[in-house]
TIRO-2110 file (N, C-alpha, C; in Angstrom, 1 decimal):
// TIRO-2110
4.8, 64.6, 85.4, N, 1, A
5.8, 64.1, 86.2, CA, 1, A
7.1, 65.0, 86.2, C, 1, A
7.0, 65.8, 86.7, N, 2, A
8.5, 66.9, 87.3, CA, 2, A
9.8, 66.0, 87.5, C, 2, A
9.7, 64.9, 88.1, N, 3, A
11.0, 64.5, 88.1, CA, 3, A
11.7, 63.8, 86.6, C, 3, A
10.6, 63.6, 86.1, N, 4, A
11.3, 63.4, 84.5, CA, 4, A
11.9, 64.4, 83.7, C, 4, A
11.1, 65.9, 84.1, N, 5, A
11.9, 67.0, 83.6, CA, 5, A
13.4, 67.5, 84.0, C, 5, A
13.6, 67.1, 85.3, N, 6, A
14.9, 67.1, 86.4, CA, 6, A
15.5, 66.1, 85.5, C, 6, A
15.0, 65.3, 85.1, N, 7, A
16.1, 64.3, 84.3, CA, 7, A
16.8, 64.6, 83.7, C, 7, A
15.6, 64.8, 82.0, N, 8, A
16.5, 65.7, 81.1, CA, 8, A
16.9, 66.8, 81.2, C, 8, A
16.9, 67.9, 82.2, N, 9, A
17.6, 69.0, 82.7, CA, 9, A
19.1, 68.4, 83.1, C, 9, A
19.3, 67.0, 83.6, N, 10, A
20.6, 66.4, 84.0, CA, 10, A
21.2, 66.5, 83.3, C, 10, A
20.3, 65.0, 81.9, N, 11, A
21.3, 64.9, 81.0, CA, 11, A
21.6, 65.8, 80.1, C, 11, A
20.7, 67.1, 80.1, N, 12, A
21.2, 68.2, 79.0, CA, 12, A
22.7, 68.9, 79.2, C, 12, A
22.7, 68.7, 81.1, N, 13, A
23.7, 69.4, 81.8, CA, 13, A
25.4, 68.5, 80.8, C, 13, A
25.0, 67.1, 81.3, N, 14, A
26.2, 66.1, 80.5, CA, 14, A
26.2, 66.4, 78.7, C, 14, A
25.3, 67.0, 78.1, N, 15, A
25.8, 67.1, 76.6, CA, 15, A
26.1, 68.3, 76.5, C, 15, A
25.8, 69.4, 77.3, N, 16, A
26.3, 70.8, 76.8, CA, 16, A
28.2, 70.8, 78.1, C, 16, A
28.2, 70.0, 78.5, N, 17, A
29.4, 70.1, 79.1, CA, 17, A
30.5, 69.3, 78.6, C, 17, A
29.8, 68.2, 77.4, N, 18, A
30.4, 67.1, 76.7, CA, 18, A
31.0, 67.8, 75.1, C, 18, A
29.9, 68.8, 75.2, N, 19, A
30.1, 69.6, 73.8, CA, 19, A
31.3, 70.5, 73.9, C, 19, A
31.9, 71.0, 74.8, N, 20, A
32.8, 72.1, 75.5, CA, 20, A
34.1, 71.7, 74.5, C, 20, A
34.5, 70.9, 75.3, N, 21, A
36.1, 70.0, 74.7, CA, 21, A
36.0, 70.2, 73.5, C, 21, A
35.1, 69.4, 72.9, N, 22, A
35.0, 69.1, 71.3, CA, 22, A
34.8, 70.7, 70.5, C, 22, A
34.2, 71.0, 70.7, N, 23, A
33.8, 72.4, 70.0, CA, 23, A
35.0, 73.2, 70.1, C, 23, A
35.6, 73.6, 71.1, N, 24, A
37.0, 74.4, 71.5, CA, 24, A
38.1, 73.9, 70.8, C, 24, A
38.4, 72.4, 71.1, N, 25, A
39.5, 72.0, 70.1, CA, 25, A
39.1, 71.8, 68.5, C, 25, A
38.1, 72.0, 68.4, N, 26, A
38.0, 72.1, 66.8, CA, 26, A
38.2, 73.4, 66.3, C, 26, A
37.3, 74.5, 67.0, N, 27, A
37.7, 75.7, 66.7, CA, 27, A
38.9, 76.4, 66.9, C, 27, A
39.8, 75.5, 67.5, N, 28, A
41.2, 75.6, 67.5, CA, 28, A
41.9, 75.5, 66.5, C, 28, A
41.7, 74.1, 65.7, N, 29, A
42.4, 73.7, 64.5, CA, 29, A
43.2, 72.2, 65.4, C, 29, A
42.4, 71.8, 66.5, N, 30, A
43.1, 70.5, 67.3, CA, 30, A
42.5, 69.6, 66.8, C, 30, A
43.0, 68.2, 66.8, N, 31, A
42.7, 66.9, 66.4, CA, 31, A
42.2, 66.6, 67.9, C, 31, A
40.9, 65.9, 68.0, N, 32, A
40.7, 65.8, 69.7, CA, 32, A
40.1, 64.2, 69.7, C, 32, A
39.6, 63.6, 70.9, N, 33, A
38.9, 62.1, 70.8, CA, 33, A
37.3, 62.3, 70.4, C, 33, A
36.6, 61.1, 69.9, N, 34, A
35.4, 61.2, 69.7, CA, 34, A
34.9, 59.9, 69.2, C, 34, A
33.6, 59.8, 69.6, N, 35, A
33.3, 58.2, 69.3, CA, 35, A
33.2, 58.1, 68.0, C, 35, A
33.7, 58.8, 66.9, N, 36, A
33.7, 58.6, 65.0, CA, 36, A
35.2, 57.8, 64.9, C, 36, A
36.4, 57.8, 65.7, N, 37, A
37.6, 57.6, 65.8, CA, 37, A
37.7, 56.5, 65.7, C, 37, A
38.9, 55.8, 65.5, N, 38, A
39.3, 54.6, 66.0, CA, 38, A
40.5, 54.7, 66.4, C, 38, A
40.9, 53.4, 67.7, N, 39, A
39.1, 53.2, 68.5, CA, 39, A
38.8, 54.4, 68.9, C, 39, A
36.7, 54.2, 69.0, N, 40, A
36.1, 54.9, 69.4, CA, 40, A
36.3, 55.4, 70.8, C, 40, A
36.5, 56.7, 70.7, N, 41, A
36.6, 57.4, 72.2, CA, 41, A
38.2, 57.8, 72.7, C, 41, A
38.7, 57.1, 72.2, N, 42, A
40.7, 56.7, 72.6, CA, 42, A
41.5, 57.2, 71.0, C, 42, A
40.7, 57.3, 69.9, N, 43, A
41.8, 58.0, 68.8, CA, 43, A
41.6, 59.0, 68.6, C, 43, A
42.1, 59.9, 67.9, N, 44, A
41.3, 61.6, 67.2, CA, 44, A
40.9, 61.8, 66.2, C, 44, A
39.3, 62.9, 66.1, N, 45, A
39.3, 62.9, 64.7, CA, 45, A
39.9, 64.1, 64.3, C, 45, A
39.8, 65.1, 63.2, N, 46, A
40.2, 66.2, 62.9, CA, 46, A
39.2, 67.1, 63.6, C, 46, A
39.6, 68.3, 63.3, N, 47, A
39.3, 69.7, 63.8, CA, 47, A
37.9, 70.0, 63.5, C, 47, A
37.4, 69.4, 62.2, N, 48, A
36.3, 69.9, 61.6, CA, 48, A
35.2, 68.9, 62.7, C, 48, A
35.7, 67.6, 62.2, N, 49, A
34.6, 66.4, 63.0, CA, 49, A
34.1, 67.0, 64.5, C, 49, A
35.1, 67.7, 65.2, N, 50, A
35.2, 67.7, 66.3, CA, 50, A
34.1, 69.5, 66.1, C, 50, A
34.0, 70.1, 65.7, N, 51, A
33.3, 71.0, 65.5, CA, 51, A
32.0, 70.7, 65.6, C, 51, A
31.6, 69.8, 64.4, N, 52, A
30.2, 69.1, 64.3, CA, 52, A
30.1, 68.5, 65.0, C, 52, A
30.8, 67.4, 66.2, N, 53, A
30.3, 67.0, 67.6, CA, 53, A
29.6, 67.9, 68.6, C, 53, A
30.7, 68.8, 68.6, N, 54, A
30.5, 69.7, 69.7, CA, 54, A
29.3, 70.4, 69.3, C, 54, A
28.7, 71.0, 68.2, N, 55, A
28.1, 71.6, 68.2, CA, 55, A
26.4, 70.9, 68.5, C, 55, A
26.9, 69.2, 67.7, N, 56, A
25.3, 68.7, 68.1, CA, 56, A
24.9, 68.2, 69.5, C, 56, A
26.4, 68.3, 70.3, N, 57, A
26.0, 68.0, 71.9, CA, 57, A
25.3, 69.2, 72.5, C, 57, A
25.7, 70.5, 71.8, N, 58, A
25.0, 71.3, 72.1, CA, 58, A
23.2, 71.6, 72.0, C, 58, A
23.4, 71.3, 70.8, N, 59, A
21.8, 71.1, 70.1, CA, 59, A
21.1, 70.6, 71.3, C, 59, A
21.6, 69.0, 71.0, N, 60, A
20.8, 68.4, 72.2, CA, 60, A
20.5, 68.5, 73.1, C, 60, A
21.6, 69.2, 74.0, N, 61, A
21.3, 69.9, 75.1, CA, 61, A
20.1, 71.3, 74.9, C, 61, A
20.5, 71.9, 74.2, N, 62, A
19.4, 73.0, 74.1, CA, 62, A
18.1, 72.3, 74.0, C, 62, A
17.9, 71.7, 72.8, N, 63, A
16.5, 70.8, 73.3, CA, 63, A
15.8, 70.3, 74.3, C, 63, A
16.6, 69.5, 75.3, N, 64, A
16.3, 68.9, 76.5, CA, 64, A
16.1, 70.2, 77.3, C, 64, A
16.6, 71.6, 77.4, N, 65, A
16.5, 72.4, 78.2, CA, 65, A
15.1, 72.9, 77.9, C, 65, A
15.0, 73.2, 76.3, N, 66, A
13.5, 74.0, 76.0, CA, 66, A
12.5, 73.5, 75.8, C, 66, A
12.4, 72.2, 75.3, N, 67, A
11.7, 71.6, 74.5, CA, 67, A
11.1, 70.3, 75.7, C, 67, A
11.6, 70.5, 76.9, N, 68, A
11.0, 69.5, 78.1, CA, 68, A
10.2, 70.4, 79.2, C, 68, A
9.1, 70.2, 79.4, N, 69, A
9.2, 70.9, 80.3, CA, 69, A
8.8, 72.5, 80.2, C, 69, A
9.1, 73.0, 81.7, N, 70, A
9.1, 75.0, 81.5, CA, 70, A
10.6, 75.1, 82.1, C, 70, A
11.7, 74.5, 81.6, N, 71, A
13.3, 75.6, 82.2, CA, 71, A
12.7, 76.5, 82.8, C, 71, A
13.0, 76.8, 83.9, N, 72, A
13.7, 78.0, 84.6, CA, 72, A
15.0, 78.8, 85.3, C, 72, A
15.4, 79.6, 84.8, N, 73, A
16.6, 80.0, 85.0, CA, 73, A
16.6, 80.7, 86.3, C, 73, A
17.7, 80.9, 87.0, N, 74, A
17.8, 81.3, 87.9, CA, 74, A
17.9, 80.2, 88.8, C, 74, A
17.4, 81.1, 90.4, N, 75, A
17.8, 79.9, 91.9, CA, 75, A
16.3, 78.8, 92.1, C, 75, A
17.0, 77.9, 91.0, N, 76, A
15.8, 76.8, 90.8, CA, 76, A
16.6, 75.1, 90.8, C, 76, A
15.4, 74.4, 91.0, N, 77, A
15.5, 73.0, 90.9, CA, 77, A
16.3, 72.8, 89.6, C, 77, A
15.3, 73.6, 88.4, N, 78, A
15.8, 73.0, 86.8, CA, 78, A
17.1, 73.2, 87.1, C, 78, A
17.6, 74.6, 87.3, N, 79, A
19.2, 75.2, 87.3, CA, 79, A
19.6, 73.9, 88.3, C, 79, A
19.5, 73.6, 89.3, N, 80, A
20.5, 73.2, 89.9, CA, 80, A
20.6, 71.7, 89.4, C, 80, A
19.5, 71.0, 88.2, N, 81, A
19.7, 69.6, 87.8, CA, 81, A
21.1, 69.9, 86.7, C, 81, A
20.4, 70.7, 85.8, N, 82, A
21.6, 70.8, 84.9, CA, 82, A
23.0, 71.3, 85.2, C, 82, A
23.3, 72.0, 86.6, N, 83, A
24.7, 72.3, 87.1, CA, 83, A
24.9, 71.0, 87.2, C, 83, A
24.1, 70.2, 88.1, N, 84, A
24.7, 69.3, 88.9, CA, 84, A
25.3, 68.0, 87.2, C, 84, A
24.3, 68.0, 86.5, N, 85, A
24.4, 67.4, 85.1, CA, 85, A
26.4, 67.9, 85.2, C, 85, A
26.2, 69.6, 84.8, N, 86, A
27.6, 69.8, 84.0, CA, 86, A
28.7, 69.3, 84.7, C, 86, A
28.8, 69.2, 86.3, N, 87, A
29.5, 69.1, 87.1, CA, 87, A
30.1, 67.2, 87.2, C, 87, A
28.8, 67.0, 87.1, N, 88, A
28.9, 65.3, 86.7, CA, 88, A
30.2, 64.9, 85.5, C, 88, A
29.6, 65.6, 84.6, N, 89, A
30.2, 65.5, 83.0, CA, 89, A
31.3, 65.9, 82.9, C, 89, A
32.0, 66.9, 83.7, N, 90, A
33.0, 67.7, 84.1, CA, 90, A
34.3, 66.6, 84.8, C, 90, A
33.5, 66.3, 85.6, N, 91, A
34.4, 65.5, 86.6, CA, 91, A
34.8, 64.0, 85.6, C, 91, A
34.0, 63.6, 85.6, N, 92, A
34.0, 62.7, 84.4, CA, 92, A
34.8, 62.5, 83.2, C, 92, A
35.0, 63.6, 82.5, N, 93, A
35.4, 64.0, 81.3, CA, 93, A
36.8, 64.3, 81.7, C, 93, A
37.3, 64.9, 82.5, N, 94, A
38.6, 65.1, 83.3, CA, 94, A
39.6, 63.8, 83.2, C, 94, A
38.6, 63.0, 84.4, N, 95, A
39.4, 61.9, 85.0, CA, 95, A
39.6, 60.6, 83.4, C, 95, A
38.6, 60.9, 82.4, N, 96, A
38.9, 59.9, 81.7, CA, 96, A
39.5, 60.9, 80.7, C, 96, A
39.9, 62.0, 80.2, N, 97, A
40.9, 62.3, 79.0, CA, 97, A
42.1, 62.5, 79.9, C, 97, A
42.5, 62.7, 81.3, N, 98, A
43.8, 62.3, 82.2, CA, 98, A
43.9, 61.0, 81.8, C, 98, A
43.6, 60.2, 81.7, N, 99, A
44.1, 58.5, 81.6, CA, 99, A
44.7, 58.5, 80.4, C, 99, A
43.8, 59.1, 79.4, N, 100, A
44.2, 58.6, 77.5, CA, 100, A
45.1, 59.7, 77.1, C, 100, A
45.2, 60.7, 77.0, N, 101, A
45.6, 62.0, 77.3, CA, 101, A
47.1, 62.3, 77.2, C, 101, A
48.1, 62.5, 76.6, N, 102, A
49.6, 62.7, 76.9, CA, 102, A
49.3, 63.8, 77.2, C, 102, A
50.4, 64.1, 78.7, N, 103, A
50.4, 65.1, 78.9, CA, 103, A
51.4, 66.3, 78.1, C, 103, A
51.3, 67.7, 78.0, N, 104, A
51.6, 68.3, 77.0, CA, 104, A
52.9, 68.8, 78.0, C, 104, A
53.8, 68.9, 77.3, N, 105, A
55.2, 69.5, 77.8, CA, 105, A
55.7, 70.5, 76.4, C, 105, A
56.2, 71.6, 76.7, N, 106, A
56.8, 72.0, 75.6, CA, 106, A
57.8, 72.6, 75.6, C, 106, A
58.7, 73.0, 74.5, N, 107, A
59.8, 73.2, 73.8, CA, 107, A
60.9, 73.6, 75.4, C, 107, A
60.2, 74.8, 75.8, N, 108, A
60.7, 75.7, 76.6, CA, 108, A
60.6, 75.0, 78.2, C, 108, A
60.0, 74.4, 78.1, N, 109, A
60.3, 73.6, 79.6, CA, 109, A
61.3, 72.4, 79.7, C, 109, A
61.7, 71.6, 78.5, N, 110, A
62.5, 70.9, 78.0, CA, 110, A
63.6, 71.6, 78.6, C, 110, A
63.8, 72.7, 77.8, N, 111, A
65.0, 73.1, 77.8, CA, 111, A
65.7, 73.5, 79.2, C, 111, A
65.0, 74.4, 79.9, N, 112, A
65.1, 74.8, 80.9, CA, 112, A
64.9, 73.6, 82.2, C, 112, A
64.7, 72.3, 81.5, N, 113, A
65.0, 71.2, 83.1, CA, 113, A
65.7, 70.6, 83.0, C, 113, A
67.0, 70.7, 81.4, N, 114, A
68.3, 69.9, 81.8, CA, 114, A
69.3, 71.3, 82.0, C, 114, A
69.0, 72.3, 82.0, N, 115, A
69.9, 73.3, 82.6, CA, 115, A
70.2, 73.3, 84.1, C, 115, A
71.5, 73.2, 84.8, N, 116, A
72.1, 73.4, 86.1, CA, 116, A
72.5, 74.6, 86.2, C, 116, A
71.8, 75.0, 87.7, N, 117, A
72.8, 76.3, 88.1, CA, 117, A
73.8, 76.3, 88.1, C, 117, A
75.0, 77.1, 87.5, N, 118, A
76.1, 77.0, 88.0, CA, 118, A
76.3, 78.7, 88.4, C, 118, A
76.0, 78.8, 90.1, N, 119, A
76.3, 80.1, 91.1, CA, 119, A
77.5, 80.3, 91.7, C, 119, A
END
């Protein structure tokens, strides 16, 4: 059944795009969200936690890509389940760390929006 392989080519697309955030802000040295937190999904864990998330969303994803199936790369069905997967996960992942999310302002923008021209 082909279309069960399109599946998990989807959802591999949602864990290797899920893994992105987490892996980057850990290798940063950022505190990021994660379902180990409290609460889960809305607090942060440390840098390291967030390392080992990111990396086993990856895993998983790699699995579902190799280990289902024949992947094929290139201008293919598989390719376009798992874009459409990361694209999903992408959009997704946006609109809900915009809601929980403070937005980041810094030092130098502060400063520079209670300044008045005086010309």
């Amino acid at each position: 059944m082909y279309w069960l392989e399109l599946v998990a080519y989807f959802v591999a697309g949602l864990f290797a795009a899920n893994g992105v955030p987490h892996f980057v802000n850990g290798i940063s040295g950022n505190r990021f969200q994660t379902p180990f937190a409290k609460p889960p999904g809305v607090g942060e864990s440390s840098a390291f936690v967030n390392v080992l998330w990111g990396f086993s969303n990856f895993v998983i994803a790699f699995i579902l890509l190799f280990a289902v199936g024949d992947f094929e790369t290139g201008f293919s069905l598989d390719m376009l389940a798992f874009a459409v997967g990361v694209l999903a996960a992408g959009a997704g992942l946006a609109l809900y760390f915009t809601k929980i999310r403070k937005p980041a302002t810094s030092a130098n923008n502060d400063k520079n929006s209670n300044k008045t021209d005086k010309a």
